[in-house]
N, C-alpha and C positions, 0 to 999 in steps of 0.2 A: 504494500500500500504506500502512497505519499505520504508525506511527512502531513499529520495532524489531520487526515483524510478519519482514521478510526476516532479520534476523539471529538470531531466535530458531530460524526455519525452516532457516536454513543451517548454524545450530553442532549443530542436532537433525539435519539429515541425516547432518554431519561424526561428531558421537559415536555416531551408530547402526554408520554403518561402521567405527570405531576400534573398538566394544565386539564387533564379529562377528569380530575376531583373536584368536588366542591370542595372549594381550600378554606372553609370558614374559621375553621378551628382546625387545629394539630390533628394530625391524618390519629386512627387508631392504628392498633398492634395489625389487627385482621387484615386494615386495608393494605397498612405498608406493604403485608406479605404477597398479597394481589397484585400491587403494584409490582414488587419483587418478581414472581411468575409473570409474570406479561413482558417485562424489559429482559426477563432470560431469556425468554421465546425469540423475542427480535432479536437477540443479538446470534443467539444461537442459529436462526435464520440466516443471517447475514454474515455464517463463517467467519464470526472476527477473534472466535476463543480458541487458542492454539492449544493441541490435544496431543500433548507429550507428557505422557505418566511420570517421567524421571523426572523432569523440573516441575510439575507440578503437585510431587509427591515431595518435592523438597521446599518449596513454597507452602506450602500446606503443614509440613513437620513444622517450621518454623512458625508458623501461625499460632499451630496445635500447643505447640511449648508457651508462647508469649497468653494464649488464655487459660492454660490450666494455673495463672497466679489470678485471673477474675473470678468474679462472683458468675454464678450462671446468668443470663439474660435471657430475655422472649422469644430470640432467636438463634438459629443453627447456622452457624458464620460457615461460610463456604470459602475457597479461594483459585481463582481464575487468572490466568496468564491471556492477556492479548498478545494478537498476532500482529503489532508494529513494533516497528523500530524508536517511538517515540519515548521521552525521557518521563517518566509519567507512573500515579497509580492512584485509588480515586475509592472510595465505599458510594457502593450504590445500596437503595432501599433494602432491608431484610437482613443486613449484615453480610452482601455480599462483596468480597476483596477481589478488586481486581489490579493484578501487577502488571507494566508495559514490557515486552519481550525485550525492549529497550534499555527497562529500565535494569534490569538484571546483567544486560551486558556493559553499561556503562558502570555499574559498583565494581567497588574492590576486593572485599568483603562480607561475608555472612551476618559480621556486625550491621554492617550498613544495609544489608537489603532487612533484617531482623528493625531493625532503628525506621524505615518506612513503614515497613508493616505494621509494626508497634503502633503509629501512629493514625494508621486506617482506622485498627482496631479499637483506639480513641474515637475516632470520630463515630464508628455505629455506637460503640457502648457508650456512647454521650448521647445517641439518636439526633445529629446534625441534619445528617437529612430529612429526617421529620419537621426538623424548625421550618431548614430552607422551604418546605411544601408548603409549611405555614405560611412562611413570607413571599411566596412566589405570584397570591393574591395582588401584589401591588404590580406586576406586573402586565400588561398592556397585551390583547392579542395581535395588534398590530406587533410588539415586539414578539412574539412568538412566530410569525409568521416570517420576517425578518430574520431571526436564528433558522427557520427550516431553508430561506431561499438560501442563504449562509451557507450551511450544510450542503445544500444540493452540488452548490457550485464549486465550494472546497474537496466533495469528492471529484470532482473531474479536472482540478486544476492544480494549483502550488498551494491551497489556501488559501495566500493574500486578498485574494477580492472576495471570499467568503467571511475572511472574518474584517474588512470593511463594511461590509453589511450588516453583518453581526451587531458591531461595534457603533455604526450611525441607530439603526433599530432600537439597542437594545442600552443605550448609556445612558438615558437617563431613571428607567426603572430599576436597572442594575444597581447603579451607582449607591442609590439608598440600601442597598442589602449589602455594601460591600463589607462596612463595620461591622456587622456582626458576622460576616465572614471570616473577617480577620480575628476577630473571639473568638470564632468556632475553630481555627487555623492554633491558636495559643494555647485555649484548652486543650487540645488533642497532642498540641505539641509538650506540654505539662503532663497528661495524663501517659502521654505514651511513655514519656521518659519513666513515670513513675512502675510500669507494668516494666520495664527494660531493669532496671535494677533489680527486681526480684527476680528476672529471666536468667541464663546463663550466657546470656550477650552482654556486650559493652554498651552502655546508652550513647558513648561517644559516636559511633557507628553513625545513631540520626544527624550529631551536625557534619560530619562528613559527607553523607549522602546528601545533606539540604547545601552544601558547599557545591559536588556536582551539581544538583540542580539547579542552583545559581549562573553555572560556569555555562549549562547548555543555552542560558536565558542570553548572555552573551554572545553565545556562536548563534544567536539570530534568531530567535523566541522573541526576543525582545517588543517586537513588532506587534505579537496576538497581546490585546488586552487581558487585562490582570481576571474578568470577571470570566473569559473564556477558559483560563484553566481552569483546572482545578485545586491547586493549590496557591492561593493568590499572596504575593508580599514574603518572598523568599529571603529577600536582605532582611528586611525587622524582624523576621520569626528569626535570623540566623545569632542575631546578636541578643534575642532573649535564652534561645538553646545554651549560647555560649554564655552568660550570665549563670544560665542554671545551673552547668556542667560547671562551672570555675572549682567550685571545694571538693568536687566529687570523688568520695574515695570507696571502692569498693567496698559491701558487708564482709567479715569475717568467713561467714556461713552464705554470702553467694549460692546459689545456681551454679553448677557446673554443667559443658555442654557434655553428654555422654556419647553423642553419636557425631561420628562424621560429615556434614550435611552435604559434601563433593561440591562448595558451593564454586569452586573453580574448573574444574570439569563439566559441572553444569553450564557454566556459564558459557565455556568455548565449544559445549555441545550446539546450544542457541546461535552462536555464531554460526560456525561450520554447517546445519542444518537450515536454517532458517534466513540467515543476514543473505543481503544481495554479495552475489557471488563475488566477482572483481574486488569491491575495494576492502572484502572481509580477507581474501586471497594476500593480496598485498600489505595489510594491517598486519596477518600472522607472519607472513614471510619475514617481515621486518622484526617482530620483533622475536624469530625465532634465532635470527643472524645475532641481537644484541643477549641471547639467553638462551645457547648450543647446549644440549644435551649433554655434550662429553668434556664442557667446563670446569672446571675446579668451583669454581663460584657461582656455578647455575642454580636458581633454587628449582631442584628436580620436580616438587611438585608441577611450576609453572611449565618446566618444559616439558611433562608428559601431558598436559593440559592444552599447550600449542599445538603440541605434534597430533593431538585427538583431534583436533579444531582445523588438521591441515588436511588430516586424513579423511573427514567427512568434506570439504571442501573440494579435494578431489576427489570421491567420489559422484560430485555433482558433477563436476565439469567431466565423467567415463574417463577419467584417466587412473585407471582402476591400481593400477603397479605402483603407480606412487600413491595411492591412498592404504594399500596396504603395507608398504613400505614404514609409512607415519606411522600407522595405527602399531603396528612390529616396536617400534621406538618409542612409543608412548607404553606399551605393555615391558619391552624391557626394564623401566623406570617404575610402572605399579604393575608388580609380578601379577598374574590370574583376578587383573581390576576386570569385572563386567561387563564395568559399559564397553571397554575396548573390546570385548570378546563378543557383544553381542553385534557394534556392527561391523567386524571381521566378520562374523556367520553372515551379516548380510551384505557381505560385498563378495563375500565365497559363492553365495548365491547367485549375483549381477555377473560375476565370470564366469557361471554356466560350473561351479563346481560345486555341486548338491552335498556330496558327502564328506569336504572338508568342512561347508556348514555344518553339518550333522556333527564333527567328531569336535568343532569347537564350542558351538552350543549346548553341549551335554554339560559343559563345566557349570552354566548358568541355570540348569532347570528348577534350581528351589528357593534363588531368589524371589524377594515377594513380588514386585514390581518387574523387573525384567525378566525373571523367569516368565512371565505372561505372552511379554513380546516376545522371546524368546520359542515359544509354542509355534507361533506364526509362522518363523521361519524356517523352522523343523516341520512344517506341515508344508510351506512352499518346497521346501528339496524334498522333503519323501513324494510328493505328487512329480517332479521334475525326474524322479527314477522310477516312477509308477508302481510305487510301493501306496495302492489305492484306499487299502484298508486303515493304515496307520496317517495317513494322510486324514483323511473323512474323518476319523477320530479326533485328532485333534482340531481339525478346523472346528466339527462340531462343538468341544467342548469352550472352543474362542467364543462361538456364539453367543452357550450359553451364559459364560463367564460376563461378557462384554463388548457383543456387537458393535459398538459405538465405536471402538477404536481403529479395528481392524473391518470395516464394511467388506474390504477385496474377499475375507472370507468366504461369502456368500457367493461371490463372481467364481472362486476356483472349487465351490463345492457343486457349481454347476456345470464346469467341465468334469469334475468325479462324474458327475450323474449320465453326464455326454456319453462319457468314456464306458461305461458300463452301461450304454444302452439304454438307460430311464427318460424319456425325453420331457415326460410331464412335471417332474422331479429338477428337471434343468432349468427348463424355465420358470417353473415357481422362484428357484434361487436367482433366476436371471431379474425377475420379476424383484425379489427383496432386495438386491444390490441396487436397481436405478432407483428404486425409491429413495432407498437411504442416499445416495448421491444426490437426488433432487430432478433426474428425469425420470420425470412421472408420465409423459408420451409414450416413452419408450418401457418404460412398468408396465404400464397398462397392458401394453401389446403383448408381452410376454407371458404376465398374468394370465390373460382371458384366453392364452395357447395354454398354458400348465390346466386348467380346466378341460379341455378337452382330451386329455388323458391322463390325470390324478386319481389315482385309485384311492389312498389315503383320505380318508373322512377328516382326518382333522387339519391336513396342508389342507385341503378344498374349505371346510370351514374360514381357516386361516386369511387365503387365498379372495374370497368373494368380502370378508371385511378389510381386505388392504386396498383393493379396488376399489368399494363403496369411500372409504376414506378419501385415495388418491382424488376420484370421481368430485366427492364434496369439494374438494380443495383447489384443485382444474376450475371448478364452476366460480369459487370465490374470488380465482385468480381471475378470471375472464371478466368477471363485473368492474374488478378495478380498473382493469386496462379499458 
């Protein structure tokens, strides 16, 4: 996506739903959570939530740590990675945390992504955005509609003349909610530091991170008004942090971290995976020439973390030899680490060798999180050596485990079905995979073929309510347009 393309689109779903309440009074507990479910759905719609179990099982540990020092609250705190580059992370209705894919790679630190997060989780257990809904009432549908034309135009361009739009629309109803913005920015920044101290993170971490976030305001943020972030007044919050931080001397009896959270592995996964290829390619090479591998003074964590970050990079650019080559160099450094072993299995896959996948993947099967993904790719090489049985097995059990992640599932248990002659059976799953991708033309067709020779009472059941679904939804789509 472009820069600020997701956050424009995300604060436009959030105010659409905030503006469709009666804002008379402070939303209740039930509505927020309605609100909540309705802006998952869009956003979930609009594939903007990046769906990588690793970083977001380590987003989540760190979450998980920083609330078990709160009191329980009304709500079940989730936590969410978007899929930009932007520098960013934000509490939407119902205590749900969402981090920028951005924002994890521009940190240095476990402390500093723990010291933002800290700070989200201030803002739901304060119920900020409950207020904001309160105070959203003084806001104008003319500026509402201003913030959408905003939105529309900054998804298709650099931003700039979306949020001039924004900005002419929306400044003077803004501008009155800005102060208490800024309290709601202080409290969070107060309450978070205080959950950060009983955590087994450094609270220093938040002014570090609020340091980057200052620094990207520089490299040219500067320009989006203060009310369009979401964290508005970066310099004065940075100089009360550092005010509060001045005496601070750890507890005796601290929090200790007990697990490893790989927040640097994680971090050059998101790169290598996700970042745009070229200048993430040149970023690593650089600084893998200032921090060799076979230095005296390398710190080896970082250079098995490069070399992961170079190895997934090329394997985007099929330059398969040197992606294993990295990945080889990064495991010499963390003997039988996982995450290298798991995508060795799948770039052994991408070179057409099933069964050196097969003999490296075994090391990862009882992981909790990668052993999952790990299933996947042991089920993609035993179908690639037409071992159909052990194949089907574990796709199946992907299914039931968790569809969501692995969809292709469905696409290769409908060549098993090809392959073994079931055709009704094929495209039922040919049918489940375009749904789950989102052609539903191409569902449909497949579908109403698995009906004409589904023996199975309960795919046929299955089958005639995924239709009637797709059907409903085709019809809702057609009225919008």
């Amino acid at each position: 996506m472009k820069p600020f393309k997701s956050v424009f689109i995300l604060l436009c779903l959030l105010f659409f739903l905030l503006f469709s309440l009666n804002t008379s009074f402070a939303i209740s507990i039930p509505e927020e959570k309605k609100i909540s479910k309705e802006f998952m759905e869009m956003i979930q719609e609009r594939a903007m939530i990046l769906n990588d179990p690793i970083a977001i099982h380590m987003v989540t540990r760190v979450g998980n740590h920083i609330l078990s020092f709160l009191q329980k609250g009304p709500f079940d705190y989730s936590f969410q990675i978007v899929d930009d580059a932007v520098f960013n992370a934000f509490a939407s209705p119902a205590a749900n945390i969402f981090v920028y894919r951005g924002l994890i790679t521009g940190l240095d630190s476990i402390d500093e992504l723990a010291g933002i997060i800290g700070h989200e989780i201030a803002h739901a257990a304060s119920r900020h955005v409950s207020e904001s809904i309160d105070r959203s009432k003084y806001i104008s549908i003319g500026s509402l509609a201003g913030m959408l034309a905003g939105a529309i135009i900054a998804s298709k361009s650099s931003g700039d003349a979306g949020a001039a739009i924004m900005q002419g629309t929306m400044a003077i109803g803004q501008t009155a909610m800005l102060s208490f913005t800024r309290e709601n920015e202080t409290e969070a920044d107060e309450k978070g530091i205080m959950f950060l101290k009983k955590s087994c993170f450094d609270p220093k971490g938040l002014l570090s991170g609020l340091m980057k976030i200052r620094a990207t305001d520089f490299r040219g943020v500067e320009n989006i008004p203060d009310y369009v972030k979401t964290h508005p007044g970066t310099g004065s919050r940075i100089g009360h942090v550092e005010t509060i931080l001045s005496n601070y001397v750890p507890l005796e009896n601290k929090a200790k971290c007990h697990e490893d959270f790989r927040f640097n592995m994680i971090k050059y996964r998101l790169l290598g995976l996700y970042a745009d290829i070229e200048p993430t390619y040149n970023l690593l090479t650089t600084q893998l020439k200032s921090n060799p591998s076979n230095s005296i003074a390398a710190d080896s964590a970082d250079s098995a973390a490069i070399h992961y970050g170079l190895g997934l990079i090329y394997a985007r650019k099929l330059m398969l030899e040197k992606a294993m080559h990295h990945l080889k160099e990064a495991l010499s450094i963390n003997i039988f680490d996982p995450m290298v072993l798991l995508e060795m299995g799948r770039i052994y896959l991408l070179n057409g060798e099933p069964q050196k996948a097969l003999n490296v993947l075994k090391g990862i099967e009882k992981e909790p999180v990668m052993g999952f993904m790990a299933r996947f790719y042991q089920a993609s090489a035993h179908l690639e050596l037409r071992n159909l049985s052990e194949s089907k097995n574990l796709f199946n059990s992907i299914i039931d485990q968790d569809p969501s992640l692995y969809p292709k599932a469905y696409y290769h248990l409908a060549n098993i079905m090809s392959l073994e002659k079931n055709p009704g059976d094929s495209h039922y799953y040919l049918g489940v995979y375009y749904s789950k991708i989102n052609n539903n033309k191409t569902a449909i067709i497949h579908l109403n073929k698995a009906l004409d020779s589904l023996k199975d009472e309960t795919k046929i059941k299955k089958t005639k309510e995924l239709l009637d679904q797709l059907k409903e939804k085709s019809a809702k789509d057609y009225k919008k347009n």
